[in-house]
Wavefront OBJ file of the C-alpha trace (Angstrom):
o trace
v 103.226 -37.354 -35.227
v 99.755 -38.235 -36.792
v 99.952 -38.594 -40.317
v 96.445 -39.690 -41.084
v 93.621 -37.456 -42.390
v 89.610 -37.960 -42.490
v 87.452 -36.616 -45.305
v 83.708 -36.602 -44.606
v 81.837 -35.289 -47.633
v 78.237 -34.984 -48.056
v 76.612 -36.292 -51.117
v 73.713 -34.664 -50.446
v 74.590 -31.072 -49.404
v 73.566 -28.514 -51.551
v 70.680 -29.507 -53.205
v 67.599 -29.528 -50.700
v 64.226 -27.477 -51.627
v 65.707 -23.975 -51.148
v 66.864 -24.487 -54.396
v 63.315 -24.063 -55.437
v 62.111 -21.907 -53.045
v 64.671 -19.395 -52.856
v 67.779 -19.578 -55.179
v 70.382 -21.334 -53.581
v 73.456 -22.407 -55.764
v 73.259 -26.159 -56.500
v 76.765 -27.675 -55.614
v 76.385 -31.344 -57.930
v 78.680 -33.711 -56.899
v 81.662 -33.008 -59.671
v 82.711 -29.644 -57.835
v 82.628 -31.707 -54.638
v 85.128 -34.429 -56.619
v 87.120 -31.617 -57.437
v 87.258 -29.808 -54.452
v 88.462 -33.251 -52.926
v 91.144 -34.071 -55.111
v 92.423 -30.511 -54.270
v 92.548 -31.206 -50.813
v 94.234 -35.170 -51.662
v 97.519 -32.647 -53.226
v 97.252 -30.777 -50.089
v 97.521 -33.553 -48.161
v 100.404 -35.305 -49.777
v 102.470 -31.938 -50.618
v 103.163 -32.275 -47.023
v 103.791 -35.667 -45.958
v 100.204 -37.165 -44.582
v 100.820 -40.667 -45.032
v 97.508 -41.563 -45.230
v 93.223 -40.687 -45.790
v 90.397 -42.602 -44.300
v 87.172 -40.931 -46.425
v 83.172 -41.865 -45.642
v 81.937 -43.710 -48.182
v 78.911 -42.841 -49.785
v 76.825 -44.176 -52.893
v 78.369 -41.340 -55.567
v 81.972 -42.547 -54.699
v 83.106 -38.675 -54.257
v 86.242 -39.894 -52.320
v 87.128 -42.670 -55.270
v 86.780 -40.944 -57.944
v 89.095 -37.925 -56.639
v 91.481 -40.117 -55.706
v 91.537 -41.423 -59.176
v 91.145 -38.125 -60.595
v 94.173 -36.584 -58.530
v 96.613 -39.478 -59.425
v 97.842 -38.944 -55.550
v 100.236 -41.676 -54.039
v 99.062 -42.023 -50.399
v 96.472 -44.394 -49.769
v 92.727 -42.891 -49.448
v 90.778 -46.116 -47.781
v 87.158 -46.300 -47.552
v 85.307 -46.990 -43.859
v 83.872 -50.066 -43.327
v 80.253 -49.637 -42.164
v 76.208 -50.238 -43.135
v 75.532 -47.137 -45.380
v 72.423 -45.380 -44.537
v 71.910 -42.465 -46.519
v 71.059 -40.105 -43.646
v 73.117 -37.754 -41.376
v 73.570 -40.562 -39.252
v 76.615 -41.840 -41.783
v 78.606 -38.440 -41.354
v 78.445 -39.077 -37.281
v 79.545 -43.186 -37.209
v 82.161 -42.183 -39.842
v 83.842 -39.518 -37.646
v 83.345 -41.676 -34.818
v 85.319 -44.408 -36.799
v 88.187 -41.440 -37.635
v 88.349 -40.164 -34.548
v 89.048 -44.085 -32.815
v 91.264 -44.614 -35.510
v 93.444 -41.738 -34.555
v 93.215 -39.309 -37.429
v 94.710 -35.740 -36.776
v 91.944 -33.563 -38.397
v 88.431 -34.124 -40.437
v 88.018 -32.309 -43.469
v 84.129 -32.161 -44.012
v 82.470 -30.562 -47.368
v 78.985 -29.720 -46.504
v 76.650 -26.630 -44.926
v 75.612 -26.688 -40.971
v 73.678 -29.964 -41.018
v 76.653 -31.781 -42.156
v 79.160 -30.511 -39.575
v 76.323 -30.881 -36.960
v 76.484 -34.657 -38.008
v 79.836 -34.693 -37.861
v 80.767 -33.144 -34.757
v 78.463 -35.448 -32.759
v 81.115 -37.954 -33.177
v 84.529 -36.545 -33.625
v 85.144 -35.699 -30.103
v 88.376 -33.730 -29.800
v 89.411 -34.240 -33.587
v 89.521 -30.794 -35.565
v 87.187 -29.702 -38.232
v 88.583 -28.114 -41.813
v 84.900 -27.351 -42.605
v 84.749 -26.320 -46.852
v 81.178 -25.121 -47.390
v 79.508 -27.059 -50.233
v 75.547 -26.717 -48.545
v 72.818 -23.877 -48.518
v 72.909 -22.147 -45.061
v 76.793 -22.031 -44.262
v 77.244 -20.139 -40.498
v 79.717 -22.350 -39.797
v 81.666 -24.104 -42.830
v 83.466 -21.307 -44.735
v 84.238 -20.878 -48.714
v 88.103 -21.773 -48.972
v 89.860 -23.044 -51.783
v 90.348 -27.262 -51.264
v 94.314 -27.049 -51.531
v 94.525 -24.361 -48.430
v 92.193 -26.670 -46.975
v 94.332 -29.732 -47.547
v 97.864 -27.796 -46.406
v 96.014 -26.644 -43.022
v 94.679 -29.812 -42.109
v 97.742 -31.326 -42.917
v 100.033 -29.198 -40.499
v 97.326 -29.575 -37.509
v 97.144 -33.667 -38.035
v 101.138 -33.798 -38.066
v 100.244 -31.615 -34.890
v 103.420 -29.572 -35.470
v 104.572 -27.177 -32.450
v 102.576 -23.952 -32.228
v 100.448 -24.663 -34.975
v 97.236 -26.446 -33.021
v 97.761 -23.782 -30.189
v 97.244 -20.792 -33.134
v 95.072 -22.583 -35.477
v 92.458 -24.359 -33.612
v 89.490 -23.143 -31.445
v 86.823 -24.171 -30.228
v 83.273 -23.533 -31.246
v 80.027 -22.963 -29.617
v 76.903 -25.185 -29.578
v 73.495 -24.492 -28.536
v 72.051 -27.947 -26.128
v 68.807 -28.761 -26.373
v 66.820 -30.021 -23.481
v 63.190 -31.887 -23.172
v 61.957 -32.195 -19.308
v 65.448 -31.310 -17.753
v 67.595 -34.131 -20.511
v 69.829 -33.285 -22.881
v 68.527 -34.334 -26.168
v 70.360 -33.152 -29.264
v 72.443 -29.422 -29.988
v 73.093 -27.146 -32.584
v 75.991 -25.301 -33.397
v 74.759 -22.315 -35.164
v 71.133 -21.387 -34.431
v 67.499 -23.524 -33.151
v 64.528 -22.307 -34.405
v 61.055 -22.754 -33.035
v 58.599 -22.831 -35.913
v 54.999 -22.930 -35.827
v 54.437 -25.628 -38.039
v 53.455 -29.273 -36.335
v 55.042 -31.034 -38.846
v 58.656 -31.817 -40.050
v 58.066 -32.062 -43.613
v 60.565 -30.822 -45.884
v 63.119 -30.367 -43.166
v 64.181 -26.836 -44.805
v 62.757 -23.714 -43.122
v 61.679 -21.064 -45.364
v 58.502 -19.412 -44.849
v 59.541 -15.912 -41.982
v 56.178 -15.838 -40.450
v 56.504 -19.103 -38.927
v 59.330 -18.620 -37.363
v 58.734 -17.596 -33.456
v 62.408 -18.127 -31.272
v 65.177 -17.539 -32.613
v 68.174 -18.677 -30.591
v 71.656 -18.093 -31.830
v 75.729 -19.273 -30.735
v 76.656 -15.875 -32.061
v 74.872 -13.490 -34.430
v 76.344 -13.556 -37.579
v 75.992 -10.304 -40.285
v 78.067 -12.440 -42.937
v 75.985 -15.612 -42.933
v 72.395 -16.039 -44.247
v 69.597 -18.044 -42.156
v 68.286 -17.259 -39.246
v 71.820 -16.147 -37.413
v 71.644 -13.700 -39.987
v 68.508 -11.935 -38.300
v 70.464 -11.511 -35.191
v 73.304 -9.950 -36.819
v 71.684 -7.101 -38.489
v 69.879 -6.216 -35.281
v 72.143 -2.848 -34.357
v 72.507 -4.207 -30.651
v 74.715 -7.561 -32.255
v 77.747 -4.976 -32.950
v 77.672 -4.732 -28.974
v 76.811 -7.891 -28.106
v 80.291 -8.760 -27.573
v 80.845 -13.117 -27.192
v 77.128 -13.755 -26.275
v 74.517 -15.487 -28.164
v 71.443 -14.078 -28.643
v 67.917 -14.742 -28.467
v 65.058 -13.374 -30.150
v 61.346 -13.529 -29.937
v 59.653 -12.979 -33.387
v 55.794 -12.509 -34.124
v 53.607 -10.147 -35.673
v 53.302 -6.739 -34.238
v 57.033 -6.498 -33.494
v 59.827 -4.398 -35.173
v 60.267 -5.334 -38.886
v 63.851 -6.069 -39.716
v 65.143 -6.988 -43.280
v 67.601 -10.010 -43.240
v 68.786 -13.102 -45.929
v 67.154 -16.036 -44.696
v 67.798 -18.205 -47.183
v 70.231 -17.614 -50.798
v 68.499 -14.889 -52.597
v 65.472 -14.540 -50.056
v 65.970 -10.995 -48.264
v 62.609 -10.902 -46.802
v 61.448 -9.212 -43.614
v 60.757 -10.371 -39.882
v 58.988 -9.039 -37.150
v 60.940 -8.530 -34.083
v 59.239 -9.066 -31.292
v 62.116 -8.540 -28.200
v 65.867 -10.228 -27.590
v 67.938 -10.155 -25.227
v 71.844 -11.743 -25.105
v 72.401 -15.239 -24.110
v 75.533 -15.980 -21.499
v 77.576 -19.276 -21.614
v 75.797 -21.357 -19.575
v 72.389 -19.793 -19.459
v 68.780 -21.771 -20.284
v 66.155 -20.273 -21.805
v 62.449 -21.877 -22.384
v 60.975 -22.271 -25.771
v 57.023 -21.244 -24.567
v 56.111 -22.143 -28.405
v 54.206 -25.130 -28.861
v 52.891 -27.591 -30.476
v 55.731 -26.551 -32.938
v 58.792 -27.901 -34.216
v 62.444 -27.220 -33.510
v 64.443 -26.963 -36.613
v 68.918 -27.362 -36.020
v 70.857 -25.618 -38.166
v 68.164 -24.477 -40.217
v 66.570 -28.003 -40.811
v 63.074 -28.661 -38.957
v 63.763 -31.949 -36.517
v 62.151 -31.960 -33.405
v 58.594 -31.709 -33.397
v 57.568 -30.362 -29.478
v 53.811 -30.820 -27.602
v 52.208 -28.838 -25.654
v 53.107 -29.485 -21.379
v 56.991 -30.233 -22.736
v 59.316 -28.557 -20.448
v 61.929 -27.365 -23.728
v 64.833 -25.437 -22.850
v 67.854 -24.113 -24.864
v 71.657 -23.504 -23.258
v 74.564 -21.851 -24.862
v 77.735 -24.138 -24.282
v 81.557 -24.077 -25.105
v 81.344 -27.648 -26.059
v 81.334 -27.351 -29.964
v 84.069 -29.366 -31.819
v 87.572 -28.053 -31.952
v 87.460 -26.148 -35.764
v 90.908 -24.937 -37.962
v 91.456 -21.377 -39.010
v 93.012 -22.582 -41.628
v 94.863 -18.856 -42.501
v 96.046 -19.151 -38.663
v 97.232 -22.519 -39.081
v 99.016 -21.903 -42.056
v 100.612 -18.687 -40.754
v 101.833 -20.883 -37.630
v 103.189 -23.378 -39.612
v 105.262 -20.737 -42.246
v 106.245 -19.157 -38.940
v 107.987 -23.002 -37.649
v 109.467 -22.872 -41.121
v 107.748 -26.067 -42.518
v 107.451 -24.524 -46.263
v 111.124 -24.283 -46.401
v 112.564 -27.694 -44.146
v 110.099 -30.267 -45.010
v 112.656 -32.278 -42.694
v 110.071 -30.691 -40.062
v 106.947 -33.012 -41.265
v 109.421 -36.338 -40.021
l 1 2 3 4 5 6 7 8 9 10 11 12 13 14 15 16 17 18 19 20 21 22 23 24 25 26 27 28 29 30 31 32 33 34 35 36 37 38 39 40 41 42 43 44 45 46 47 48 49 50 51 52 53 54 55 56 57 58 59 60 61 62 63 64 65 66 67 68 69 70 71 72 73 74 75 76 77 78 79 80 81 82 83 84 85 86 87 88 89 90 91 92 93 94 95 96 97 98 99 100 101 102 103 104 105 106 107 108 109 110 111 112 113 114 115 116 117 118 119 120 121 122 123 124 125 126 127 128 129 130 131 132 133 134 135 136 137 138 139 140 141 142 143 144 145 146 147 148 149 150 151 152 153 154 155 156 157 158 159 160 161 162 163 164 165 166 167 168 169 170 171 172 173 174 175 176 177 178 179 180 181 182 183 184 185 186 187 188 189 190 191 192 193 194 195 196 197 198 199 200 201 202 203 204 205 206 207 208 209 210 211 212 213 214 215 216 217 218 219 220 221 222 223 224 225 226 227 228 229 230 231 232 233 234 235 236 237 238 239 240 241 242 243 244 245 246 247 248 249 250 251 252 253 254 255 256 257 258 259 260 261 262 263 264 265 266 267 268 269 270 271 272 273 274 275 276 277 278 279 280 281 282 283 284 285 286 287 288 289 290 291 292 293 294 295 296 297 298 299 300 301 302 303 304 305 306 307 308 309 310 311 312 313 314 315 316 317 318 319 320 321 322 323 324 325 326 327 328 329 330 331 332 333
Protein backbone atom coordinates (compact mmCIF):
# COMPACT_ATOMS: atom_id res chain seq x y z
CA UNK A 1 0.00 0.00 0.00
CA UNK A 2 1.01 3.66 -0.91
CA UNK A 3 1.17 5.74 1.97
CA UNK A 4 2.44 8.92 0.44
CA UNK A 5 0.32 11.97 -0.51
CA UNK A 6 1.06 15.13 -2.92
CA UNK A 7 -0.29 18.60 -2.22
CA UNK A 8 -0.04 21.05 -5.12
CA UNK A 9 -1.39 24.44 -4.06
CA UNK A 10 -1.49 27.50 -6.03
CA UNK A 11 -0.25 30.67 -4.58
CA UNK A 12 -1.66 32.52 -7.06
CA UNK A 13 -5.24 31.23 -7.60
CA UNK A 14 -7.84 33.42 -6.79
CA UNK A 15 -6.75 36.68 -7.25
CA UNK A 16 -6.41 37.48 -11.13
CA UNK A 17 -8.29 40.71 -12.70
CA UNK A 18 -11.85 39.31 -12.42
CA UNK A 19 -11.58 40.47 -9.14
CA UNK A 20 -11.84 43.88 -10.61
CA UNK A 21 -13.79 43.33 -13.39
CA UNK A 22 -16.44 41.26 -12.12
CA UNK A 23 -16.58 40.32 -8.35
CA UNK A 24 -14.90 37.27 -7.81
CA UNK A 25 -14.14 36.26 -4.10
CA UNK A 26 -10.43 36.82 -3.35
CA UNK A 27 -9.08 33.53 -1.71
CA UNK A 28 -5.53 35.23 0.14
CA UNK A 29 -3.26 32.77 0.98
CA UNK A 30 -4.29 32.23 4.94
CA UNK A 31 -7.61 30.30 3.91
CA UNK A 32 -5.38 28.31 1.56
CA UNK A 33 -2.92 27.59 4.88
CA UNK A 34 -5.89 26.61 6.54
CA UNK A 35 -7.55 24.64 4.18
CA UNK A 36 -4.11 22.69 4.04
CA UNK A 37 -3.57 21.99 7.48
CA UNK A 38 -7.16 20.52 7.35
CA UNK A 39 -6.29 18.22 4.82
CA UNK A 40 -2.49 17.40 6.85
CA UNK A 41 -5.29 15.88 9.93
CA UNK A 42 -6.97 14.13 7.19
CA UNK A 43 -4.12 12.66 6.09
CA UNK A 44 -2.64 11.42 9.29
CA UNK A 45 -6.16 10.41 10.98
CA UNK A 46 -5.68 7.59 8.66
CA UNK A 47 -2.28 6.38 8.51
CA UNK A 48 -0.50 8.26 5.31
CA UNK A 49 2.93 8.02 6.32
CA UNK A 50 4.02 10.70 4.46
CA UNK A 51 3.38 14.38 2.12
CA UNK A 52 5.55 15.60 -0.66
CA UNK A 53 3.97 19.46 -1.18
CA UNK A 54 5.19 22.05 -4.23
CA UNK A 55 6.97 24.59 -2.90
CA UNK A 56 6.21 27.95 -3.64
CA UNK A 57 7.50 31.52 -2.45
CA UNK A 58 4.44 32.06 0.36
CA UNK A 59 5.46 28.70 2.06
CA UNK A 60 1.56 27.60 2.12
CA UNK A 61 2.68 23.93 2.70
CA UNK A 62 5.24 25.07 5.76
CA UNK A 63 3.40 27.06 7.47
CA UNK A 64 0.31 24.48 7.68
CA UNK A 65 2.40 22.01 8.64
CA UNK A 66 3.51 24.15 11.46
CA UNK A 67 0.18 25.40 12.04
CA UNK A 68 -1.44 21.77 12.23
CA UNK A 69 1.25 20.41 14.69
CA UNK A 70 0.84 17.01 12.43
CA UNK A 71 3.50 14.16 12.99
CA UNK A 72 4.11 12.76 9.47
CA UNK A 73 6.67 14.33 7.54
CA UNK A 74 5.42 17.05 4.81
CA UNK A 75 8.84 17.45 2.55
CA UNK A 76 9.26 20.11 0.11
CA UNK A 77 10.26 19.19 -3.85
CA UNK A 78 13.44 19.92 -4.92
CA UNK A 79 13.30 21.99 -8.14
CA UNK A 80 14.10 25.73 -9.89
CA UNK A 81 10.93 27.72 -8.83
CA UNK A 82 9.42 29.62 -11.58
CA UNK A 83 6.44 31.31 -10.60
CA UNK A 84 4.29 30.19 -13.55
CA UNK A 85 1.94 27.19 -14.19
CA UNK A 86 4.82 25.45 -15.32
CA UNK A 87 5.77 24.68 -11.35
CA UNK A 88 2.28 22.92 -10.70
CA UNK A 89 3.14 20.45 -13.89
CA UNK A 90 7.18 19.50 -12.93
CA UNK A 91 5.87 19.15 -9.32
CA UNK A 92 3.23 16.50 -10.17
CA UNK A 93 5.56 15.06 -12.50
CA UNK A 94 8.06 14.75 -9.51
CA UNK A 95 4.88 13.10 -7.29
CA UNK A 96 3.76 11.04 -9.67
CA UNK A 97 7.71 9.35 -10.26
CA UNK A 98 7.96 9.33 -6.74
CA UNK A 99 5.01 7.08 -6.33
CA UNK A 100 2.45 9.11 -4.45
CA UNK A 101 -1.16 7.59 -4.30
CA UNK A 102 -3.25 10.79 -4.97
CA UNK A 103 -2.58 14.80 -5.56
CA UNK A 104 -4.52 17.06 -3.62
CA UNK A 105 -4.46 20.42 -5.67
CA UNK A 106 -6.13 23.85 -4.25
CA UNK A 107 -6.70 26.01 -7.18
CA UNK A 108 -9.55 26.86 -10.12
CA UNK A 109 -9.22 25.16 -13.82
CA UNK A 110 -5.84 26.64 -14.74
CA UNK A 111 -4.27 25.03 -11.84
CA UNK A 112 -5.56 21.48 -12.36
CA UNK A 113 -4.88 22.01 -16.13
CA UNK A 114 -1.18 22.50 -14.92
CA UNK A 115 -1.34 19.81 -12.92
CA UNK A 116 -2.78 17.15 -14.85
CA UNK A 117 -0.24 17.63 -17.66
CA UNK A 118 2.08 15.81 -15.47
CA UNK A 119 0.44 13.47 -13.08
CA UNK A 120 -0.26 10.77 -15.48
CA UNK A 121 -2.41 8.11 -13.84
CA UNK A 122 -2.16 9.70 -10.22
CA UNK A 123 -5.71 10.92 -8.90
CA UNK A 124 -6.79 14.43 -8.40
CA UNK A 125 -8.65 15.64 -4.88
CA UNK A 126 -9.22 19.00 -6.65
CA UNK A 127 -10.47 21.82 -3.55
CA UNK A 128 -11.47 24.94 -5.48
CA UNK A 129 -9.58 28.01 -4.18
CA UNK A 130 -9.59 30.01 -8.01
CA UNK A 131 -12.25 32.14 -9.98
CA UNK A 132 -13.80 29.91 -12.73
CA UNK A 133 -14.11 26.40 -10.91
CA UNK A 134 -15.83 23.70 -13.68
CA UNK A 135 -13.74 21.31 -12.49
CA UNK A 136 -12.27 21.69 -8.78
CA UNK A 137 -15.27 21.55 -6.39
CA UNK A 138 -15.96 23.47 -2.87
CA UNK A 139 -15.32 20.63 -0.16
CA UNK A 140 -14.31 21.03 3.22
CA UNK A 141 -10.11 20.27 3.46
CA UNK A 142 -10.58 17.37 6.15
CA UNK A 143 -13.11 15.28 3.67
CA UNK A 144 -10.59 16.13 1.26
CA UNK A 145 -7.70 14.79 3.30
CA UNK A 146 -9.78 11.37 4.49
CA UNK A 147 -10.64 10.67 0.62
CA UNK A 148 -7.35 11.08 -0.67
CA UNK A 149 -6.07 9.20 2.00
CA UNK A 150 -8.21 5.93 1.41
CA UNK A 151 -7.51 6.12 -2.58
CA UNK A 152 -3.45 6.54 -1.96
CA UNK A 153 -3.56 3.47 0.59
CA UNK A 154 -5.52 2.18 -2.60
CA UNK A 155 -7.78 0.12 -0.31
CA UNK A 156 -10.08 -2.65 -2.11
CA UNK A 157 -13.16 -1.20 -3.80
CA UNK A 158 -12.46 2.17 -2.96
CA UNK A 159 -10.38 3.40 -6.35
CA UNK A 160 -12.92 1.24 -8.42
CA UNK A 161 -16.03 3.55 -6.71
CA UNK A 162 -14.23 6.68 -6.13
CA UNK A 163 -12.20 7.50 -9.07
CA UNK A 164 -13.11 8.44 -12.72
CA UNK A 165 -11.86 9.72 -15.25
CA UNK A 166 -12.33 13.12 -16.76
CA UNK A 167 -12.61 14.61 -20.11
CA UNK A 168 -10.20 16.97 -21.93
CA UNK A 169 -10.62 18.96 -24.93
CA UNK A 170 -6.96 18.50 -27.43
CA UNK A 171 -5.96 21.16 -29.22
CA UNK A 172 -4.43 20.85 -32.60
CA UNK A 173 -2.33 23.43 -34.98
CA UNK A 174 -1.75 21.94 -38.71
CA UNK A 175 -2.76 18.26 -37.79
CA UNK A 176 -0.23 18.31 -34.08
CA UNK A 177 -1.34 18.09 -30.91
CA UNK A 178 -0.38 21.17 -29.10
CA UNK A 179 -1.84 21.72 -25.65
CA UNK A 180 -5.72 20.62 -24.08
CA UNK A 181 -8.17 21.80 -21.85
CA UNK A 182 -10.23 20.10 -19.54
CA UNK A 183 -13.22 22.21 -19.19
CA UNK A 184 -13.88 24.57 -22.12
CA UNK A 185 -11.46 26.54 -25.22
CA UNK A 186 -12.56 29.65 -26.23
CA UNK A 187 -11.82 31.46 -29.44
CA UNK A 188 -11.75 35.18 -28.76
CA UNK A 189 -11.42 37.92 -31.08
CA UNK A 190 -8.81 39.71 -29.51
CA UNK A 191 -5.03 39.34 -31.16
CA UNK A 192 -3.51 39.68 -28.08
CA UNK A 193 -3.01 37.63 -24.81
CA UNK A 194 -2.92 40.34 -22.41
CA UNK A 195 -4.43 39.86 -19.18
CA UNK A 196 -4.90 36.17 -19.70
CA UNK A 197 -8.57 36.44 -18.05
CA UNK A 198 -11.51 36.52 -20.50
CA UNK A 199 -14.20 38.81 -19.66
CA UNK A 200 -15.62 40.97 -22.19
CA UNK A 201 -19.02 38.40 -24.03
CA UNK A 202 -18.81 40.03 -27.34
CA UNK A 203 -15.49 38.77 -28.05
CA UNK A 204 -16.07 35.60 -27.51
CA UNK A 205 -16.84 33.60 -30.99
CA UNK A 206 -16.43 29.37 -30.32
CA UNK A 207 -17.25 28.08 -27.58
CA UNK A 208 -16.20 24.47 -27.17
CA UNK A 209 -17.06 22.56 -24.06
CA UNK A 210 -16.08 18.70 -22.25
CA UNK A 211 -19.59 18.87 -20.91
CA UNK A 212 -21.99 21.79 -20.40
CA UNK A 213 -22.18 22.64 -17.03
CA UNK A 214 -25.54 24.67 -15.42
CA UNK A 215 -23.68 24.72 -11.90
CA UNK A 216 -20.39 26.28 -12.96
CA UNK A 217 -19.81 29.88 -14.17
CA UNK A 218 -17.53 30.69 -17.39
CA UNK A 219 -18.08 29.88 -20.52
CA UNK A 220 -19.31 26.00 -19.80
CA UNK A 221 -21.87 27.80 -18.12
CA UNK A 222 -23.35 29.19 -21.54
CA UNK A 223 -23.73 25.71 -22.74
CA UNK A 224 -25.54 24.56 -19.82
CA UNK A 225 -28.37 26.92 -19.78
CA UNK A 226 -28.97 26.30 -23.47
CA UNK A 227 -32.42 24.01 -23.02
CA UNK A 228 -30.89 21.36 -25.55
CA UNK A 229 -27.77 20.62 -22.65
CA UNK A 230 -30.57 18.75 -20.41
CA UNK A 231 -30.60 16.29 -23.55
CA UNK A 232 -27.35 16.36 -24.50
CA UNK A 233 -26.67 13.32 -22.65
CA UNK A 234 -22.35 12.59 -22.25
CA UNK A 235 -21.43 14.87 -25.25
CA UNK A 236 -19.64 18.07 -25.30
CA UNK A 237 -20.88 20.77 -26.98
CA UNK A 238 -19.99 23.38 -29.28
CA UNK A 239 -21.27 26.68 -29.89
CA UNK A 240 -20.87 29.41 -32.39
CA UNK A 241 -21.50 32.91 -30.83
CA UNK A 242 -21.77 36.37 -32.73
CA UNK A 243 -24.07 39.08 -33.10
CA UNK A 244 -27.37 38.46 -34.68
CA UNK A 245 -27.80 35.10 -32.92
CA UNK A 246 -30.16 34.03 -30.03
CA UNK A 247 -29.45 36.03 -26.81
CA UNK A 248 -28.98 33.77 -23.85
CA UNK A 249 -28.33 35.01 -20.21
CA UNK A 250 -25.47 33.04 -18.45
CA UNK A 251 -22.60 33.78 -15.38
CA UNK A 252 -19.51 34.22 -17.13
CA UNK A 253 -17.52 35.27 -14.63
CA UNK A 254 -18.45 35.68 -10.35
CA UNK A 255 -21.16 38.20 -10.27
CA UNK A 256 -21.18 38.94 -14.17
CA UNK A 257 -24.65 37.47 -15.52
CA UNK A 258 -24.46 39.15 -18.78
CA UNK A 259 -25.90 38.05 -22.10
CA UNK A 260 -24.51 36.21 -25.33
CA UNK A 261 -25.58 35.87 -28.66
CA UNK A 262 -26.05 32.42 -29.84
CA UNK A 263 -25.26 31.96 -33.02
CA UNK A 264 -25.80 27.79 -33.64
CA UNK A 265 -24.32 24.47 -31.61
CA UNK A 266 -24.39 21.38 -32.14
CA UNK A 267 -23.05 18.25 -29.64
CA UNK A 268 -19.55 17.14 -29.78
CA UNK A 269 -18.86 13.05 -29.77
CA UNK A 270 -15.71 11.50 -28.13
CA UNK A 271 -13.42 11.55 -30.65
CA UNK A 272 -14.76 14.14 -33.02
CA UNK A 273 -12.61 17.43 -34.50
CA UNK A 274 -14.02 20.44 -35.10
CA UNK A 275 -12.22 23.65 -36.86
CA UNK A 276 -11.92 26.93 -35.14
CA UNK A 277 -12.63 29.25 -38.64
CA UNK A 278 -11.88 32.37 -36.18
CA UNK A 279 -8.81 34.09 -36.79
CA UNK A 280 -6.36 36.09 -36.17
CA UNK A 281 -7.70 35.47 -32.56
CA UNK A 282 -6.62 33.89 -29.54
CA UNK A 283 -7.48 30.62 -27.84
CA UNK A 284 -8.03 31.04 -24.20
CA UNK A 285 -7.88 27.20 -21.81
CA UNK A 286 -9.85 27.08 -19.07
CA UNK A 287 -10.93 30.48 -19.27
CA UNK A 288 -7.34 32.04 -19.54
CA UNK A 289 -6.37 33.56 -23.12
CA UNK A 290 -3.01 31.44 -24.31
CA UNK A 291 -2.74 30.71 -27.72
CA UNK A 292 -2.77 33.47 -29.99
CA UNK A 293 -3.84 31.80 -33.77
CA UNK A 294 -3.05 33.51 -37.55
CA UNK A 295 -4.82 33.55 -40.23
CA UNK A 296 -4.01 30.14 -42.91
CA UNK A 297 -3.57 27.98 -39.35
CA UNK A 298 -5.27 24.76 -39.79
CA UNK A 299 -6.79 24.83 -35.71
CA UNK A 300 -8.85 22.05 -34.71
CA UNK A 301 -10.46 21.01 -31.35
CA UNK A 302 -11.22 17.06 -30.25
CA UNK A 303 -13.13 15.85 -27.31
CA UNK A 304 -11.01 12.99 -25.58
CA UNK A 305 -11.36 10.56 -22.54
CA UNK A 306 -7.83 11.27 -21.65
CA UNK A 307 -8.34 13.76 -18.66
CA UNK A 308 -6.59 12.79 -15.34
CA UNK A 309 -8.13 10.18 -13.14
CA UNK A 310 -10.22 12.70 -10.42
CA UNK A 311 -11.76 11.45 -6.64
CA UNK A 312 -15.39 11.74 -5.77
CA UNK A 313 -14.43 12.17 -2.68
CA UNK A 314 -18.30 11.35 -1.13
CA UNK A 315 -17.88 8.00 -3.33
CA UNK A 316 -14.62 7.29 -1.99
CA UNK A 317 -15.50 7.81 1.38
CA UNK A 318 -18.73 5.79 1.13
CA UNK A 319 -16.46 2.84 -0.34
CA UNK A 320 -14.16 3.01 2.24
CA UNK A 321 -17.06 3.11 5.37
CA UNK A 322 -18.52 0.28 3.31
CA UNK A 323 -14.73 -1.94 3.72
CA UNK A 324 -15.13 -0.89 7.33
CA UNK A 325 -11.91 1.28 7.58
CA UNK A 326 -13.63 3.90 10.16
CA UNK A 327 -14.11 1.15 12.56
CA UNK A 328 -10.68 -1.44 12.00
CA UNK A 329 -8.01 0.98 11.32
CA UNK A 330 -6.04 -2.50 11.30
CA UNK A 331 -7.32 -2.14 7.52
CA UNK A 332 -4.88 1.01 6.66
CA UNK A 333 -1.65 -1.75 7.53
Amino acid sequence: MSGLVGIIANPASGKDIRRLVAHGSVFDNNEKINIIQRVLLGLEALGIERVLAMPDISGLAVQARDKARVTLPVELLDFPLKNKASDSTRAAELMAEAGVGCIVTLGGDGTNRAVAKGCGYVPLVPISTGTNNAFPVMIEGTLAGLAAAVVAQRLPGVREAGVRLARRLDVYRDGALIDFALVDVVAYAERFVASGAMWEPEKMRTVVLSRPQPGTIGASAIGGYLPQAATNGEQGMWLELGPGGQPLLAPIAPGLITEVCIRSWQPLAVGRRGQITCAPAVLALDGERELPIKEGELIEIALSQNGPHVVDVRAALQAAGAAGVFLDQTKLK
